[in-house]
C-alpha positions as CSV (number, residue, x, y, z in Angstrom):
1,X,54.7,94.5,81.8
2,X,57.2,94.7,84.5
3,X,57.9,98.3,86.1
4,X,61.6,99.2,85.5
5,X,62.9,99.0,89.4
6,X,61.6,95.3,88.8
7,X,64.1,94.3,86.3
8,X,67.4,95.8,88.3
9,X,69.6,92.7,89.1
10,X,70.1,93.2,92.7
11,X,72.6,91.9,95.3
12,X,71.8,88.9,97.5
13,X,71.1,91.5,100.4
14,X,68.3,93.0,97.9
15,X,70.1,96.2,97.0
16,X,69.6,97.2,93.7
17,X,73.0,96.6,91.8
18,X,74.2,99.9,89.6
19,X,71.4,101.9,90.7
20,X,72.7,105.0,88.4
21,X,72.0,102.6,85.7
22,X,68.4,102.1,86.4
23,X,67.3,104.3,82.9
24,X,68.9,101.4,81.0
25,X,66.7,98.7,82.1
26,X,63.5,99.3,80.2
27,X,64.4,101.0,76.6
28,X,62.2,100.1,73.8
29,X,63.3,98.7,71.3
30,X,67.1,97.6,72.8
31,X,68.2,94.5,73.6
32,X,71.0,94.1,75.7
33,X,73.0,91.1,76.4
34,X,75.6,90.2,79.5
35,X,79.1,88.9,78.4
36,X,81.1,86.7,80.0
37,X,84.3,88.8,78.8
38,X,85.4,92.4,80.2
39,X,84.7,95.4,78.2
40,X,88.2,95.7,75.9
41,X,87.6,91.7,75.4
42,X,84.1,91.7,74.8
43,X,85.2,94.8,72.2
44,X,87.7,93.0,70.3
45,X,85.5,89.8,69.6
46,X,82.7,92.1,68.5
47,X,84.8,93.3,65.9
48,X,85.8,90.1,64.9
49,X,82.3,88.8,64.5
50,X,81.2,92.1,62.7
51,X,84.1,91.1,60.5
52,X,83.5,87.2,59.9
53,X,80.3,88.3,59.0
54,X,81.1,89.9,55.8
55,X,80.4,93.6,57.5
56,X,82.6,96.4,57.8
57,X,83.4,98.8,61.1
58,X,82.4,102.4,60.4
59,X,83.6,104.0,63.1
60,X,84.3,103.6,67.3
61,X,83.3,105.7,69.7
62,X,85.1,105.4,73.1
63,X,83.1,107.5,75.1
64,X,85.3,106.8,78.3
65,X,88.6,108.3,76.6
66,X,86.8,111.5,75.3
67,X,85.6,111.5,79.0
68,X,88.8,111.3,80.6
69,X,90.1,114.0,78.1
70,X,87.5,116.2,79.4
71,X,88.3,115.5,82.9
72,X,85.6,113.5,83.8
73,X,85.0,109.7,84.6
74,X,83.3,107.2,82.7
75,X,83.7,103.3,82.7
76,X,84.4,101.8,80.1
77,X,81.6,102.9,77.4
78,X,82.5,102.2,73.8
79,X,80.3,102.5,70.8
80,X,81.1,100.6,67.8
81,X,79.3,101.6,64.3
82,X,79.2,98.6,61.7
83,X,77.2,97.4,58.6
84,X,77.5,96.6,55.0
85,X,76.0,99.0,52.3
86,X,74.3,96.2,50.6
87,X,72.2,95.6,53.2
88,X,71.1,99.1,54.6
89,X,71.0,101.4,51.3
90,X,67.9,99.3,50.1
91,X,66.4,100.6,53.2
92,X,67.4,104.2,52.8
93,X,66.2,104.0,49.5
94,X,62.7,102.9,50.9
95,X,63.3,106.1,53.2
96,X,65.7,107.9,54.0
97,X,65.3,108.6,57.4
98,X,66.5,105.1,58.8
99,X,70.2,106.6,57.7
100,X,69.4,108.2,61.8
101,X,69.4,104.8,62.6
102,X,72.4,103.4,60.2
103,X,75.0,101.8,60.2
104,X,73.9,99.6,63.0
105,X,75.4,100.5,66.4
106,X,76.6,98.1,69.5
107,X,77.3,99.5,72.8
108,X,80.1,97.8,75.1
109,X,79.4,99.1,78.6
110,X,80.6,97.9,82.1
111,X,78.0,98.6,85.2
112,X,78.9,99.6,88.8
113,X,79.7,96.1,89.9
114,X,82.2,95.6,86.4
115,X,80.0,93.8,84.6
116,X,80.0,94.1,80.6
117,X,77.2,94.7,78.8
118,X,76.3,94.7,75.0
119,X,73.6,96.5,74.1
120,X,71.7,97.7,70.0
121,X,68.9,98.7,68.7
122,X,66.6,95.9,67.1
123,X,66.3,95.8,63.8
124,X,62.4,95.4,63.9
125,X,62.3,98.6,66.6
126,X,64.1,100.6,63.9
127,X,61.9,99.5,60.9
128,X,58.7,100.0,62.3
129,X,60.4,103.4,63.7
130,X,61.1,104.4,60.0
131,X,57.6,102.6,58.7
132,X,59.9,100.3,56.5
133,X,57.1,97.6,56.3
134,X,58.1,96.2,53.1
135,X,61.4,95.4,54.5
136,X,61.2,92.3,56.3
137,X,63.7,90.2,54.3
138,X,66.1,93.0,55.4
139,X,65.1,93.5,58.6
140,X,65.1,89.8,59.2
141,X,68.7,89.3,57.9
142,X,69.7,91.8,60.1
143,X,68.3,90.7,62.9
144,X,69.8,87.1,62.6
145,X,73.6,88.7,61.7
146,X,73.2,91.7,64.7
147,X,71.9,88.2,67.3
148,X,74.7,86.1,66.3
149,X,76.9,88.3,66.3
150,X,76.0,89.5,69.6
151,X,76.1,85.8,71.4
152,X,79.2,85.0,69.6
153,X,80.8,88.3,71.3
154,X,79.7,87.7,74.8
155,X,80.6,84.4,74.5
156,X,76.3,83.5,75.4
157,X,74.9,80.7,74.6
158,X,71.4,80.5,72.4
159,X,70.2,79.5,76.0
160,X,71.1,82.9,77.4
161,X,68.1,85.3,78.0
162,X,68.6,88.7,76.6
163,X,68.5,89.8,80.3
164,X,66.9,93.9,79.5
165,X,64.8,94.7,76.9
């Protein structure tokens, strides 16, 4: 396994690149993916996606604005709560718990350097979190919707690596 301060993109000169960023580079169970948008365009095709996907949006969390309403900075840093009822109430019902973990969350974030970022919490990570064994057909469909929906908002290709795990 690769130590954290391996994984930091750096900057042809070696520095590391958003060095206040370097928790983010190792979290179990989250995948994060680059996008070739900025942060309010990367935003509004996610909810598009969530959206042509038959899923609802729950809630968004712009944690920049309630920043800047306390008086503090924050780039852009927006959290977007989504899902469909059919698909995660079987897995409440199987235990209760995973409603911690649900509906699925997506974080749109922008580094030091301005890049945007979309980051969530695998499906399989949160089942075995929750000891949902018997859940795979769920699990998997959610991990196939969360994926596309994911590439289809950072405008990735099936060719792009999820660059942080």
């Amino acid at each position: 396994m690769k130590k954290v301060s391996e994984q930091i993109p750096t900057h042809e000169n070696g520095d590391n690149v958003g060095q206040n960023n370097t928790r983010q580079a190792n979290v179990e169970g989250l995948k994060t993916l680059q996008s070739r948008f900025d942060s309010k365009e990367t935003i509004t095709r996610l909810e598009a996606e969530i959206k042509a996907h038959g899923m609802g949006v729950f809630a968004r969390i712009d944690h920049a604005a309630l920043a800047a309403e306390a008086g503090l900075m924050l780039r852009p840093t927006e959290v977007i709560l989504f899902g469909n009822p059919r698909g995660g109430t079987p897995l409440m019902q199987a235990n209760q718990t995973v409603g911690i973990d649900l509906p699925l969350k997506v974080l749109v974030w922008q580094d030091a350097l301005g890049t945007t970022w979309l980051s969530w919490n695998e499906p399989a990570w949160v089942a075995e979190r929750h000891e949902l064994g018997g859940a795979y057909r769920s699990i998997g469909a959610m991990t196939v919707a969360v994926g596309d929906i994911a590439l289809k908002a950072t405008g990735a290709t099936g060719k792009d690596e999820f660059v942080k795990r």
